[in-house]
C-alpha positions in Angstrom: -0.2 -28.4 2.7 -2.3 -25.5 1.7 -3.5 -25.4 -1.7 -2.2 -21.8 -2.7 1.5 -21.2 -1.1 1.5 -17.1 -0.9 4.1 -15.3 1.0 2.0 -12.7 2.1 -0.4 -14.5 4.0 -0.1 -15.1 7.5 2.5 -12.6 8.2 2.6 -11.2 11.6 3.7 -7.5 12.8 3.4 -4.5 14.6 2.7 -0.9 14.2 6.3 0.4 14.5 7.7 -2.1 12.4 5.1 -1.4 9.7 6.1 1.7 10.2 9.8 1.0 9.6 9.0 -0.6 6.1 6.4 1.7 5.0 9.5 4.5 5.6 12.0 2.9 4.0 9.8 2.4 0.7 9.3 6.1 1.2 12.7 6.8 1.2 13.1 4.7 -2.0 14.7 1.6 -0.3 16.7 3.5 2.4 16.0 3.5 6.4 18.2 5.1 8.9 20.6 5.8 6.2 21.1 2.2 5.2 19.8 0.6 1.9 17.5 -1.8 2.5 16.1 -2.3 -1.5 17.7 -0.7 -4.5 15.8 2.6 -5.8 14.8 0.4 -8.9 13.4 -2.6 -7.2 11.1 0.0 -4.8 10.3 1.8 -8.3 9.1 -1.6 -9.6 7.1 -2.4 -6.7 5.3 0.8 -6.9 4.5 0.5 -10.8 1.8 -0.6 -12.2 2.5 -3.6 -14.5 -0.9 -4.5 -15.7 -1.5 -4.3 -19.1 -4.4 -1.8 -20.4 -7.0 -5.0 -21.2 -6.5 -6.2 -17.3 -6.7 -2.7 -16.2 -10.3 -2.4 -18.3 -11.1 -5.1 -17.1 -10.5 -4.5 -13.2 -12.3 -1.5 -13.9 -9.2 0.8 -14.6 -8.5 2.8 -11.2 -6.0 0.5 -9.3 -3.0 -1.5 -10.8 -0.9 -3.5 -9.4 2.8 -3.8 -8.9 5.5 -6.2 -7.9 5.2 -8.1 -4.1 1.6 -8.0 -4.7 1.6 -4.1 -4.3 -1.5 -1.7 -5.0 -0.8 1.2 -7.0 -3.2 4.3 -7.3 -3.4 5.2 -11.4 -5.3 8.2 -10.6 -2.6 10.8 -11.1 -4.9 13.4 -8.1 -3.9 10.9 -5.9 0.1 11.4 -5.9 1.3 8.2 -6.8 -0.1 6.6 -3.8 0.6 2.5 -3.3 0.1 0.3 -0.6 -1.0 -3.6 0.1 -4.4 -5.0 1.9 -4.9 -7.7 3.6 -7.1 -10.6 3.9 -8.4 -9.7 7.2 -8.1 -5.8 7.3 -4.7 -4.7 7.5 -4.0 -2.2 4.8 -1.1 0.5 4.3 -1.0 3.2 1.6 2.1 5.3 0.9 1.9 8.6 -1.0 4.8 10.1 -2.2 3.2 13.3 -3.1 2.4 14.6 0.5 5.1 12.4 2.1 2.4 10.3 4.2 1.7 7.0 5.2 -1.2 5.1 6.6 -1.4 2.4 8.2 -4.4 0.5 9.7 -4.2 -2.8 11.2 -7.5 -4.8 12.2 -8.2 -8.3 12.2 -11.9 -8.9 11.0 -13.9 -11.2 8.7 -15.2 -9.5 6.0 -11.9 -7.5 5.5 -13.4 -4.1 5.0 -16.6 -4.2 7.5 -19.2 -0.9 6.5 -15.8 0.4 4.1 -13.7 1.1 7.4 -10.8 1.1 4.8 -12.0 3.9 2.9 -13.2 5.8 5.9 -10.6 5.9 7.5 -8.2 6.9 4.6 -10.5 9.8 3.5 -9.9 11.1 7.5 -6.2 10.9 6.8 -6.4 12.7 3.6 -8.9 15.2 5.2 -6.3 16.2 8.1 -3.5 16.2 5.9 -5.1 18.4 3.5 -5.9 20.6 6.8 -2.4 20.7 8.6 -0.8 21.9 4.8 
């Protein structure tokens, strides 16, 4: 038995059905005009629930909502949220522009040369461009 049971670990997907989810938290719990989540459980997943000491603490730019969900307190960012994972995975959704990205790797460490962050900035940099 492992010695910390977490839902999130170990889960196993693809693209399209990343997708799918990432899409329907967009949509505020909808997909293909079905309701998937309520509007108020995808608005609690996508708050921050930290409290300002933790946020100080964690050096104040990221919270952290329910279903272990990343949410983006700098307001230039659009409300963005998303989740990493252990081994590189990582999604962000931002409201704001209507986007989502979504990279899946597999690697150990997680984030190899800040792969994460370089390939975000390229998705924000051709969004930017196409508006």
């Amino acid at each position: 038995r492992p010695a910390l049971i977490e839902g999130a670990v170990g889960l196993v997907s693809t693209v399209p059905d990343y997708l799918r989810f990432s899409q329907m938290l967009l949509n505020r719990g909808e997909f293909n005009g079905r309701r998937i989540l309520s509007a108020n459980t995808v608005e609690t997943m996508t708050r921050n629930g930290l409290s300002a000491a933790i946020l100080a603490d964690r050096g104040g730019s990221m919270g952290w909502g329910l279903a272990n969900v990343n949410v983006a307190l700098d307001p230039v960012r659009g409300g963005e949220y998303g989740w990493d994972g252990t081994a590189g995975t990582i999604f962000w959704i931002n409201p704001a522009t209507e986007t989502i990205t979504i990279l899946m790797t597999q690697s150990s460490p997680a984030n190899p040369d800040g792969l994460r962050q370089r390939f975000k900035r390229i998705i924000d940099e051709a969004v930017v461009t196409a508006r």
